[in-house]
CHARMM-style PDB file with segment names, atoms N, HN, CA, C and O in Angstrom:
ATOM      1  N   UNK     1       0.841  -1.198   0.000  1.00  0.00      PROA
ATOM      2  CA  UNK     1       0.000   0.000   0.000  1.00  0.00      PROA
ATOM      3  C   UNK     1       0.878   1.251   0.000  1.00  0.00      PROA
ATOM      4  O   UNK     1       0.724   2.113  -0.865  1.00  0.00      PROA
ATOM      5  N   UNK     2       1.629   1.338   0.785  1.00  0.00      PROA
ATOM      6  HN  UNK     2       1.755   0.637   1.488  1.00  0.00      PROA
ATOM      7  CA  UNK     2       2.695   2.546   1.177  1.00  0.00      PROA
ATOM      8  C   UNK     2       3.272   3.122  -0.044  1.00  0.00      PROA
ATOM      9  O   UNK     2       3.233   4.263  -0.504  1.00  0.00      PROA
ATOM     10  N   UNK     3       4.023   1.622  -0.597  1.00  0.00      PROA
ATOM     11  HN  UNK     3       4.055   0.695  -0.223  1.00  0.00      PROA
ATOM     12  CA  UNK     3       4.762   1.405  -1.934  1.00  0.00      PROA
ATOM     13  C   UNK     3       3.589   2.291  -2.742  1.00  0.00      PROA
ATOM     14  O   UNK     3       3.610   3.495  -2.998  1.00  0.00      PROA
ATOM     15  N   UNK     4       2.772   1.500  -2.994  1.00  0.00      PROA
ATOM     16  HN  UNK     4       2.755   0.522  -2.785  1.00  0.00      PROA
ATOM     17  CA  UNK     4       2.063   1.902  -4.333  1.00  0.00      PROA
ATOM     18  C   UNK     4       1.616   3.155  -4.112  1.00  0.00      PROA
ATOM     19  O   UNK     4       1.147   3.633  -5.145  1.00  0.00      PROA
ATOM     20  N   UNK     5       1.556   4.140  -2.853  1.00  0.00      PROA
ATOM     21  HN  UNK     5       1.937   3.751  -2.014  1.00  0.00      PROA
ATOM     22  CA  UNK     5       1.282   5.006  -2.945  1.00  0.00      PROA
ATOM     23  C   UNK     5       2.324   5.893  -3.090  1.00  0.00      PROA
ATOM     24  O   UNK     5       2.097   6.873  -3.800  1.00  0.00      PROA
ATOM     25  N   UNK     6       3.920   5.736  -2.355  1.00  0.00      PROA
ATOM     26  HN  UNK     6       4.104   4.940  -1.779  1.00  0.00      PROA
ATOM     27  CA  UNK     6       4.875   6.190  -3.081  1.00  0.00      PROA
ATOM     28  C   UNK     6       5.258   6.310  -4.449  1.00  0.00      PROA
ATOM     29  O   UNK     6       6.066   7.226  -4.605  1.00  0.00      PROA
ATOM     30  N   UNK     7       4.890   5.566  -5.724  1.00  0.00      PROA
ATOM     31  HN  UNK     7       4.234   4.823  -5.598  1.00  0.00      PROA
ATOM     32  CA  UNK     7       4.598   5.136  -6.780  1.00  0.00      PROA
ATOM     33  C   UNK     7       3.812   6.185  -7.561  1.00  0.00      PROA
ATOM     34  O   UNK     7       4.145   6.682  -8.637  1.00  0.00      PROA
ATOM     35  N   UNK     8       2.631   6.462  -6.791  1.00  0.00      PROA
ATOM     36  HN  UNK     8       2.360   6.059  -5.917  1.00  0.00      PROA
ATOM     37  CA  UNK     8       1.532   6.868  -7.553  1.00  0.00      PROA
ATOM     38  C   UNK     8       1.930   8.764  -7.726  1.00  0.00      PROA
ATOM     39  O   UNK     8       1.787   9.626  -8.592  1.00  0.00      PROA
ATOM     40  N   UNK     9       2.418   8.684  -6.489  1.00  0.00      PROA
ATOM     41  HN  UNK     9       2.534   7.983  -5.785  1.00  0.00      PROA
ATOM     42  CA  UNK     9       2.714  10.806  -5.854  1.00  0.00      PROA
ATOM     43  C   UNK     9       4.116  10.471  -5.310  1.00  0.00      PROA
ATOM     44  O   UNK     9       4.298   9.893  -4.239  1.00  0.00      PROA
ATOM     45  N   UNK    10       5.234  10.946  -6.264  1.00  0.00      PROA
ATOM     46  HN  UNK    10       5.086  11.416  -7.134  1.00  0.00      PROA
ATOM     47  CA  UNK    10       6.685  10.376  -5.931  1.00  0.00      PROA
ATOM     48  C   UNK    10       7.165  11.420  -4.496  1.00  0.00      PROA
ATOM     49  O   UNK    10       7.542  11.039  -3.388  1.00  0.00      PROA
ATOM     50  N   UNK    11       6.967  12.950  -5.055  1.00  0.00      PROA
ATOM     51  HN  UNK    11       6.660  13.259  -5.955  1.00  0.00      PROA
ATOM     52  CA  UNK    11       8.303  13.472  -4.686  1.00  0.00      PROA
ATOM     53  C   UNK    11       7.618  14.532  -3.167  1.00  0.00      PROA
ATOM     54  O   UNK    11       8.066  14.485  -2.021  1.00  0.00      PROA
ATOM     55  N   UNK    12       6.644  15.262  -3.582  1.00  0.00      PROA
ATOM     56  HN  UNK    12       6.280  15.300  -4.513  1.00  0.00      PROA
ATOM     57  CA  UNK    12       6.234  16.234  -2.705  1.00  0.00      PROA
ATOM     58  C   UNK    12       5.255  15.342  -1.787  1.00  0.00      PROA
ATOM     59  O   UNK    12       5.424  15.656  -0.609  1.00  0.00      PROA
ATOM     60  N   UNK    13       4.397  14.447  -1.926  1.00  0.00      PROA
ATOM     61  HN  UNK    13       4.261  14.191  -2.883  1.00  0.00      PROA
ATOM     62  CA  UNK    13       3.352  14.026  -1.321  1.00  0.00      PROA
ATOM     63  C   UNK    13       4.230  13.066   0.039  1.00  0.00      PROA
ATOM     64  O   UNK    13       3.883  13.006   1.219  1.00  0.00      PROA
ATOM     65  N   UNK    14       5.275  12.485  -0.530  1.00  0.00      PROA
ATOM     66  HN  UNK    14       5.557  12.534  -1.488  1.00  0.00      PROA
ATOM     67  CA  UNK    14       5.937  11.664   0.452  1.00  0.00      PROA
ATOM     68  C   UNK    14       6.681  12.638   1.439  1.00  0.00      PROA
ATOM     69  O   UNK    14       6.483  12.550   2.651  1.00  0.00      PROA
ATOM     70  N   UNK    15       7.619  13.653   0.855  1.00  0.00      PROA
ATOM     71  HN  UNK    15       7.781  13.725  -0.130  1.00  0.00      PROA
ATOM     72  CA  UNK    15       7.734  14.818   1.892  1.00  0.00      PROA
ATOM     73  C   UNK    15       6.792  15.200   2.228  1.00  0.00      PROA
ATOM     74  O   UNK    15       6.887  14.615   3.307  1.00  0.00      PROA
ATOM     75  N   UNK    16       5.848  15.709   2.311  1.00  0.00      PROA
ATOM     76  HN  UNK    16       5.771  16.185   1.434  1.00  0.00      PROA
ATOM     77  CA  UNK    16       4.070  16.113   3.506  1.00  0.00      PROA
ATOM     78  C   UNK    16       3.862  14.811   4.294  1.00  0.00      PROA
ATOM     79  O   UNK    16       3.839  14.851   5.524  1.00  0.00      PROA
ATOM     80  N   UNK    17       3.719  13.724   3.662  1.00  0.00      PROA
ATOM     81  HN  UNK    17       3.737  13.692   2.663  1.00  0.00      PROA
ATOM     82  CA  UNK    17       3.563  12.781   4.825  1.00  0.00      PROA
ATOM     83  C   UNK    17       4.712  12.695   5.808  1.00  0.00      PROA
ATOM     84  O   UNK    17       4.465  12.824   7.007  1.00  0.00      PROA
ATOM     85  N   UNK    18       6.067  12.466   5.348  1.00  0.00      PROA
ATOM     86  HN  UNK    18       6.268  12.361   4.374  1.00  0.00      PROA
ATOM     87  CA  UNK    18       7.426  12.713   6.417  1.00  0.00      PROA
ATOM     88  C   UNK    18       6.938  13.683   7.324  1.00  0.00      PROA
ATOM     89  O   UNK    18       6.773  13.571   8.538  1.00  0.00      PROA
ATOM     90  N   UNK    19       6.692  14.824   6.449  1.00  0.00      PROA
ATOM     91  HN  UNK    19       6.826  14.915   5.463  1.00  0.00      PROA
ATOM     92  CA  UNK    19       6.566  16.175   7.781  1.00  0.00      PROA
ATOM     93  C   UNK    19       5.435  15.607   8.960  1.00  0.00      PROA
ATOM     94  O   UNK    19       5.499  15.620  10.189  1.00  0.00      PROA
ATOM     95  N   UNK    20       4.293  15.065   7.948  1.00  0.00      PROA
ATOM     96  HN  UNK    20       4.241  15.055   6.949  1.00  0.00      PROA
ATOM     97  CA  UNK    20       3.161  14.890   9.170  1.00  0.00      PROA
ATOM     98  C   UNK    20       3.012  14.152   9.925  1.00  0.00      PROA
ATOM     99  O   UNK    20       2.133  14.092  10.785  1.00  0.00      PROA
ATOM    100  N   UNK    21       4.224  13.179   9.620  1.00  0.00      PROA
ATOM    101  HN  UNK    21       4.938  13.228   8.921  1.00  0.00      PROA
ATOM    102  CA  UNK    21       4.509  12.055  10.784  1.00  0.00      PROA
ATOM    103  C   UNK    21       5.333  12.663  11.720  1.00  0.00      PROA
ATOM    104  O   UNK    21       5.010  12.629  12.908  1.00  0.00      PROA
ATOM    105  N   UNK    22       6.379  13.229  11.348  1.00  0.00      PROA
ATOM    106  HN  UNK    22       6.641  13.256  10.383  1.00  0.00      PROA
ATOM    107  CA  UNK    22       6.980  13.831  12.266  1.00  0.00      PROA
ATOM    108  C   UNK    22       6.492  14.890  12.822  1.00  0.00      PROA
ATOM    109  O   UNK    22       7.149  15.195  13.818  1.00  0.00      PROA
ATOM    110  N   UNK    23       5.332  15.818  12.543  1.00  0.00      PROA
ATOM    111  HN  UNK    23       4.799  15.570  11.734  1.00  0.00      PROA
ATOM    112  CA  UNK    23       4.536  16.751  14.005  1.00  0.00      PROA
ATOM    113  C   UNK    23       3.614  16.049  14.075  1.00  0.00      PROA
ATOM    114  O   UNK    23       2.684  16.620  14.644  1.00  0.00      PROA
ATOM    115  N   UNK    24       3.304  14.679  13.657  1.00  0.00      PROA
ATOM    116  HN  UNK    24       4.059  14.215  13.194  1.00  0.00      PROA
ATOM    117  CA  UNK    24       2.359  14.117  15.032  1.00  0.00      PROA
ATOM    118  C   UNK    24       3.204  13.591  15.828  1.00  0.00      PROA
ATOM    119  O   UNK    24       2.662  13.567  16.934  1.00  0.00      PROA
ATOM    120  N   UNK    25       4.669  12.967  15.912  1.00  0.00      PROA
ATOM    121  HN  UNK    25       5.109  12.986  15.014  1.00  0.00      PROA
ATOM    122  CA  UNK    25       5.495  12.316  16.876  1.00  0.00      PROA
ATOM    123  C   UNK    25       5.626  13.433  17.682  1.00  0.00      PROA
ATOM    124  O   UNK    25       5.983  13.098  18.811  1.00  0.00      PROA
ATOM    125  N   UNK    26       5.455  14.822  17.532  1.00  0.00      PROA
ATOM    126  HN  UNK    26       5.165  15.094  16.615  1.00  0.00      PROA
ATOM    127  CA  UNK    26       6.044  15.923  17.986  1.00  0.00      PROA
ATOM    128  C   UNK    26       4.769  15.985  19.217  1.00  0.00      PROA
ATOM    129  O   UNK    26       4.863  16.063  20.442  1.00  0.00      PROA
ATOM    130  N   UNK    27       3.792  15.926  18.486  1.00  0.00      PROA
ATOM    131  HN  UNK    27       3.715  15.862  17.491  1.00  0.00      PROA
ATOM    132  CA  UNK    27       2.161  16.207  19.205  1.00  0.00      PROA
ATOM    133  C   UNK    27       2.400  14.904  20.272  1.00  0.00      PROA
ATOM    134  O   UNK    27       2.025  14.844  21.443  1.00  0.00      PROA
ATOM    135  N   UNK    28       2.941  14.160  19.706  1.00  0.00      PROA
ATOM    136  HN  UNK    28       3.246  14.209  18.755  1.00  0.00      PROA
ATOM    137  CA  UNK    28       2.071  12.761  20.523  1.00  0.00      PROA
ATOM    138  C   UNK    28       3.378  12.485  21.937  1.00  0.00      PROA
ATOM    139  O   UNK    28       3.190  11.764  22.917  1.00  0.00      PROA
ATOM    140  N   UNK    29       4.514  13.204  21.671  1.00  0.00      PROA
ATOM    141  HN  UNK    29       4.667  13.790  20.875  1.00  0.00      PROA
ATOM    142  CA  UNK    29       5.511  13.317  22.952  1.00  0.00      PROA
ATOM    143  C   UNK    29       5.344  14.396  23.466  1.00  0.00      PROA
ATOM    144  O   UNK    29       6.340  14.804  24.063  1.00  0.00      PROA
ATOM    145  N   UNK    30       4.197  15.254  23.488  1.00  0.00      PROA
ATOM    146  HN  UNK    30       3.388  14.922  23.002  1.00  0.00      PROA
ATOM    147  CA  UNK    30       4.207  16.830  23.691  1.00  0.00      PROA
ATOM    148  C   UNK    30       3.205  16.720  25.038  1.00  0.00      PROA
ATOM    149  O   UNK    30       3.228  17.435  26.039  1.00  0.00      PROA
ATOM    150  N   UNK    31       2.166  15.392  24.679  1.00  0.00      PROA
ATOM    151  HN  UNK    31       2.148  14.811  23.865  1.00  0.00      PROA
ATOM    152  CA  UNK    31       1.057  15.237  25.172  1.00  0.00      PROA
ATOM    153  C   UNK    31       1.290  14.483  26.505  1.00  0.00      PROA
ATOM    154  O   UNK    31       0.794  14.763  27.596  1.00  0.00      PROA
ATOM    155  N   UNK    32       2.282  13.300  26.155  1.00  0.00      PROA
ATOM    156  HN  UNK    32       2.684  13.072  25.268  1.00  0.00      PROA
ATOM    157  CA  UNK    32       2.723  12.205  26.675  1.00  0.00      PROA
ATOM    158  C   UNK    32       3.048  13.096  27.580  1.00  0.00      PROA
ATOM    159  O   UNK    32       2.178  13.171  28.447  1.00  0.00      PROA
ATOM    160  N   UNK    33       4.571  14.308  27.859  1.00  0.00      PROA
ATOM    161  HN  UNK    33       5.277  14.247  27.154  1.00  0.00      PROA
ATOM    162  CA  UNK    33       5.094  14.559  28.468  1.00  0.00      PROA
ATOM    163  C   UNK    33       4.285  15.567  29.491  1.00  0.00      PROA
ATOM    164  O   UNK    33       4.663  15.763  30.646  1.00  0.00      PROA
ATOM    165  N   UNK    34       2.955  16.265  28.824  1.00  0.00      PROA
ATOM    166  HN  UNK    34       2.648  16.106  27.885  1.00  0.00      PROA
ATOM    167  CA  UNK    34       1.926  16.931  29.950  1.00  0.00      PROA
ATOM    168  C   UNK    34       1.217  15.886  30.698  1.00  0.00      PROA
ATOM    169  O   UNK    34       1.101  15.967  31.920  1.00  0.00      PROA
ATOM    170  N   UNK    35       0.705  14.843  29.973  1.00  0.00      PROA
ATOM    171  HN  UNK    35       0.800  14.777  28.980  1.00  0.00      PROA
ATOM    172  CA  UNK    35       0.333  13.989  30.893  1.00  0.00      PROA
ATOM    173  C   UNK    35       0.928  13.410  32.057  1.00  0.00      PROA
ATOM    174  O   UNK    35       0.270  13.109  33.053  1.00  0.00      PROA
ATOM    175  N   UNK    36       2.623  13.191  31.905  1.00  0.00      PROA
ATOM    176  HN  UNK    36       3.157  13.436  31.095  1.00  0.00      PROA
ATOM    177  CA  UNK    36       2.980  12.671  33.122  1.00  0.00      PROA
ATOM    178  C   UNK    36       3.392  13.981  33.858  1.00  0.00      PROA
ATOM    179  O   UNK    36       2.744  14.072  34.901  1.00  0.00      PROA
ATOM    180  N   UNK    37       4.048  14.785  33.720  1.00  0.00      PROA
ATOM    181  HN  UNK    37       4.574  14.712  32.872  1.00  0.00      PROA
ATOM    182  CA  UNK    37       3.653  16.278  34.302  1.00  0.00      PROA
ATOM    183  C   UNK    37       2.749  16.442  35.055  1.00  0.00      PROA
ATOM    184  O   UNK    37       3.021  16.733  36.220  1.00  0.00      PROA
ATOM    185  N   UNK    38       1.242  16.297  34.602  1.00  0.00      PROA
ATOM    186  HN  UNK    38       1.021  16.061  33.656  1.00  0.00      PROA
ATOM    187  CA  UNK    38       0.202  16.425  35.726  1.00  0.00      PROA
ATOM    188  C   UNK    38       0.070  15.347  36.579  1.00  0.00      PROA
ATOM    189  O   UNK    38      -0.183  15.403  37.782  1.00  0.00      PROA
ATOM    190  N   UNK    39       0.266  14.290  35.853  1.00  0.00      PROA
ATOM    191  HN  UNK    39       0.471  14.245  34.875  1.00  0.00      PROA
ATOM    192  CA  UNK    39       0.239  12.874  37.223  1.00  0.00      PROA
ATOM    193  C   UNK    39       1.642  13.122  38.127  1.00  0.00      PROA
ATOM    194  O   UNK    39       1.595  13.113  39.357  1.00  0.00      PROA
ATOM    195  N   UNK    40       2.796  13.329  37.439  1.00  0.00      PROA
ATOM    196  HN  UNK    40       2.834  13.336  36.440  1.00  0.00      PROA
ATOM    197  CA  UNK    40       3.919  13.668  38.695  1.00  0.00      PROA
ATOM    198  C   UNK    40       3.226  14.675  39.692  1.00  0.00      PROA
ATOM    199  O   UNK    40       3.063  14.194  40.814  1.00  0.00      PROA
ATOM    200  N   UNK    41       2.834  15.820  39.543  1.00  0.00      PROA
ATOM    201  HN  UNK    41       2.966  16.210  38.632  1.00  0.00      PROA
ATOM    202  CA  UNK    41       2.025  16.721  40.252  1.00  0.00      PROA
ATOM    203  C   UNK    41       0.853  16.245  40.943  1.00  0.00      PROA
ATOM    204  OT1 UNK    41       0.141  17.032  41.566  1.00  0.00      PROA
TER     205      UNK     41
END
């Protein structure tokens, strides 16, 4: 699936997905780290 969608939208579409994986990893350790923040508290 990945493949064939790399395939289909080579150059810009795979850079936007890179980016949007990487600010959701950004979001999703941002969250992680308020959450234990308020439980340490």
């Amino acid at each position: 699936m990945s493949q064939w969608y790399q395939i289909d939208f080579p150059d810009p579409s795979s850079a936007m997905a890179c980016r949007l994986y990487t600010y959701h990893d950004t979001v999703l350790v941002i969250v992680v780290l308020v959450l234990f923040g308020v439980s340490w508290f």
